[in-house]
N, C-alpha and C positions, 0 to 999 in steps of 0.2 A: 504494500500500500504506500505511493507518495503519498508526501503532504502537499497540503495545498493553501495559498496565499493569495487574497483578494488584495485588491488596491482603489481606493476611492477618496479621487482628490475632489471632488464637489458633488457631497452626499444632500440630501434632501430630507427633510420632517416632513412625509407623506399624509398628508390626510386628503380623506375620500367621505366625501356626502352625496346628498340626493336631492332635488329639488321637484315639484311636481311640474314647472314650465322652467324652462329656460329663454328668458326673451328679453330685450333691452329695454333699459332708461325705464324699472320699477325695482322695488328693492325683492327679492328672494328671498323667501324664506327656507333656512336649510335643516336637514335632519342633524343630529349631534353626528361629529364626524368620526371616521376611525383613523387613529392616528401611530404612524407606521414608521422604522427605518427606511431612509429609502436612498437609490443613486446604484447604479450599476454595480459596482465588487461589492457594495454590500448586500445588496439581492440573489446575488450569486452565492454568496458564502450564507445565506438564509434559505437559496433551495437546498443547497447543499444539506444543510442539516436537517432540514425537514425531509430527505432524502436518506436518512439513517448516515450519514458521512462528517465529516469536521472538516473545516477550516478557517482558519487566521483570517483576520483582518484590518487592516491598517485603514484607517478613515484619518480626515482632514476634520478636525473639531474646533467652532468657535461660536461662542458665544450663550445665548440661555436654549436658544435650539440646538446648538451641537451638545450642552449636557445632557438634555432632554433624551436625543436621539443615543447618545452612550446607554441614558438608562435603559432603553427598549432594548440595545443591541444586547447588554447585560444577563436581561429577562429573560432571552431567548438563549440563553448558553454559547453567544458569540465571542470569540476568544478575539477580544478587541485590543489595536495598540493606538492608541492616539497620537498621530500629529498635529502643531498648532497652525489653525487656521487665520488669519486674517479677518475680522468684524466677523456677523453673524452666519451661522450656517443658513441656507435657505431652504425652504420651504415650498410645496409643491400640491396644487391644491385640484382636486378629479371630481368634478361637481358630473350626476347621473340627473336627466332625465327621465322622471317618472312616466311622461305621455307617452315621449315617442322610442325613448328606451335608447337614445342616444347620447354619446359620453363626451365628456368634454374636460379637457387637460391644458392645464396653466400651469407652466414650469419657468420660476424662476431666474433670475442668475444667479450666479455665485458670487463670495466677493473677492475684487481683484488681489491676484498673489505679489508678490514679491519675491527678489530671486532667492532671498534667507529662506524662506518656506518651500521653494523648488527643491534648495539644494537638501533640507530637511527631510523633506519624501525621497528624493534618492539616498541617501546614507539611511533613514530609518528601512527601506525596502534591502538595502544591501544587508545590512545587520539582519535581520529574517528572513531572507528568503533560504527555504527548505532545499539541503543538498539533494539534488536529481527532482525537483518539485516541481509543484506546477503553480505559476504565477500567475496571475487573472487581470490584466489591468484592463478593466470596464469603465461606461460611462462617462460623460462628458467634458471638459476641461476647465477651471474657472480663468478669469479673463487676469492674463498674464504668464499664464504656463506655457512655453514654449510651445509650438507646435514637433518641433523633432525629443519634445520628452520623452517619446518612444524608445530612440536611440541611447537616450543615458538612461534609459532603466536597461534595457537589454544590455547594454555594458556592465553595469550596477550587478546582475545578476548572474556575467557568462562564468564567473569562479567558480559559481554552487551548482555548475551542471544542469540548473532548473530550466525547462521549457516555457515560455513568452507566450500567454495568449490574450489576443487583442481583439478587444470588441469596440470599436469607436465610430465619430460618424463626423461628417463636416468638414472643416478646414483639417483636423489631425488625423482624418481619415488619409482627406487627399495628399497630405505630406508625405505620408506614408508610402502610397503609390508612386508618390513623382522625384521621392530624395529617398532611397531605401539601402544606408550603408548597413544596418546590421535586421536582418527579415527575420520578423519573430514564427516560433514554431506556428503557431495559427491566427489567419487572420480572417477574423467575421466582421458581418455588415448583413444590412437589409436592401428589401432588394430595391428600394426607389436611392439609396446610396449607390446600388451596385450598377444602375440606368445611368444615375448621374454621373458617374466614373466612367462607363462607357459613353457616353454621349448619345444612346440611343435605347431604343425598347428592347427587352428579353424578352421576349416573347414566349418563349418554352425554356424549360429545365436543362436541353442539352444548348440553348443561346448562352445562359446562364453558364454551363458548366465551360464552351469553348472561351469566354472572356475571360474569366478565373483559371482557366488555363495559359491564356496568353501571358495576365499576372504572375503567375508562378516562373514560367521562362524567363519573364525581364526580373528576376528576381525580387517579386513585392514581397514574397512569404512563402513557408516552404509547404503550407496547404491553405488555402481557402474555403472558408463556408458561408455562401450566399442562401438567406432565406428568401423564400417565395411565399408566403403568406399561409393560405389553406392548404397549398400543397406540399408543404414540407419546406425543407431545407435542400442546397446543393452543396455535395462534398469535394472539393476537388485538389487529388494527392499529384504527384508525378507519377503513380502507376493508374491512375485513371478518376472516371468522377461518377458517384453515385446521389442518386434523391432519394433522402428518410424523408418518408411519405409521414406525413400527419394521421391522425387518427381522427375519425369524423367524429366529434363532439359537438354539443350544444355550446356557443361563445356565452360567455354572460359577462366577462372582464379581457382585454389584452395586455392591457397591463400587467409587466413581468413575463411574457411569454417569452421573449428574447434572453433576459436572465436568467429564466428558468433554464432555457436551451443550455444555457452557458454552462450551470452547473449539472445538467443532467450529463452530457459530455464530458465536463472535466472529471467529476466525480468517479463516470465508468473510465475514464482515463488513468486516473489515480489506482483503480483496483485490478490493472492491466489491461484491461479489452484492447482490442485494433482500434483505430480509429473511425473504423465506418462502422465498428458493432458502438462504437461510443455517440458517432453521429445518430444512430437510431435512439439511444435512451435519451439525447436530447430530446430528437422529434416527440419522444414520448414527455417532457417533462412542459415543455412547450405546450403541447395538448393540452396535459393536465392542469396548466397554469389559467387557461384561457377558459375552464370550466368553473373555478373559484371567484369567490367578488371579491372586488377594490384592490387590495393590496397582497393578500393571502400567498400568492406565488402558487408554487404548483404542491400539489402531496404526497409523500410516499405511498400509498396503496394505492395512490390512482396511476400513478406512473406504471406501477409495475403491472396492477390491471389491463393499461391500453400499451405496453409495450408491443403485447403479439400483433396488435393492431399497425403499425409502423413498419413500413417495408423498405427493402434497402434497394433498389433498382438500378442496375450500371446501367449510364447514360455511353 
């Protein structure tokens, strides 16, 4: 069994309410909210547990929201190390329509870093990262992180032999792609990131699987996983590229389904699998994330319920 290490430099206090309309210029009245850790490695390192598995996590904490969100991460048996953030942590707020059963997501920004606090995330990430582990850096970037932070954490961590996986989106997406001195073991994205990378439509799973393959040759990363929505995820290694078919479930939240994926993957990654038997327990945690409300993430018996459901198809 690796271990495994989440990284979350702009975490978020999740809360999720309901309103019966959603409509402009009157005040809303809302339901009491539920209120969550939230931000990419740390939702990963929250399926993960709720997946029978462990993992670390190093969060960005500042201010009466970043205690806040320690407490919650506490509550849930998250083996948290804090680094210090810059002013308050943010806050991230998923108001549901009652009528029409449509969701609605307001994410924050972060507050701006500094390079004291840059260089603090890479030395605290070097000081833990798990020898031969698996490293998670998920989630968004707050405004002043470098965009090739990519590069010095994969540096930060090539001593302890751990594997690099990178879920990001936007400008440190495209960094990535366009300046890639050191290509982390896996590199995910969604698929309206993975259009906009290519500059045109996927059409299908194997459009999807020959662009993440061009990727891989000019050296962006030494595997890619593009998701497609309802139909699953695309895998694509240098010995070819496979779709973990989703499980047909009723949606009732998508929220976390991409970190769910994250850690359903890493987790079977950690316990040895290949990585296409890994890409399927994503598909499967993904599923199961997207049948849970608000913030919940995905949950062990449902995972391993819809796993048989999840197929691995070479493209």
């Amino acid at each position: 069994m690796h271990d495994i290490l989440t990284i979350t430099l702009n975490p978020a206090l999740d809360m999720n309410t309901e309103a019966e309309k959603v409509i402009p210029d009157v005040k809303l009245r809302c339901t009491e909210p539920m209120v969550d850790p939230g931000g990419g490695g740390i939702n990963v390192a929250r399926a993960i547990n709720h997946m029978g598995g462990n993992a670390s996590a190093i969060v960005a904490i500042g201010g009466h929201n970043g205690n806040r969100l320690l407490e919650l991460l506490m509550a849930e048996g998250i083996a948290t190390m804090p680094i210090p953030s810059p002013g308050e942590t943010r806050a991230s707020v998923v108001v549901n329509c009652k009528t029409t059963g449509q969701q609605y997501r307001f994410m924050l920004p972060g507050p701006p870093w500094r390079d004291e606090h840059v260089q603090k995330a890479i030395q605290t990430t070097a000081a833990h990262t798990p020898k031969d582990g698996l490293v998670i850096f998920s989630g968004s970037q707050p405004p002043g992180v470098p965009l090739d932070f990519e590069e010095s954490l994969s540096e930060a961590i090539r001593g302890a032999g751990a594997r690099l996986i990178v879920d990001t989106s936007g400008a440190a997406l495209r960094q990535i792609v366009e300046d890639h001195k050191s290509p982390p073991f896996l590199l995910r994205a969604d698929d309206e990131e993975a259009e906009g990378l290519a500059g045109q439509k996927l059409e299908t799973p194997a459009d999807t699987a020959a662009f993440a393959c061009s990727l891989i040759e000019q050296g962006v990363a030494e595997n890619i996983i593009f998701a497609r929505g309802a139909e699953g995820s695309v895998l694509t290694t240098p010995e070819g590229s496979w779709l973990a078919t989703a499980a047909k479930v009723k949606v009732v939240s998508k929220v976390g389904a991409g970190d769910s994926y994250v850690g359903g993957l890493t987790l079977s990654l950690a316990r040895g699998s290949t990585i296409q038997e890994a890409a399927r327990w994503g598909a499967a945690a993904a599923s199961a994330a997207v049948t849970t409300v608000a913030t919940e993430l995905c949950r062990g018996e449902d995972v391993e319920r819809l796993l048989p459901e999840c197929k691995l198809i070479q493209l």
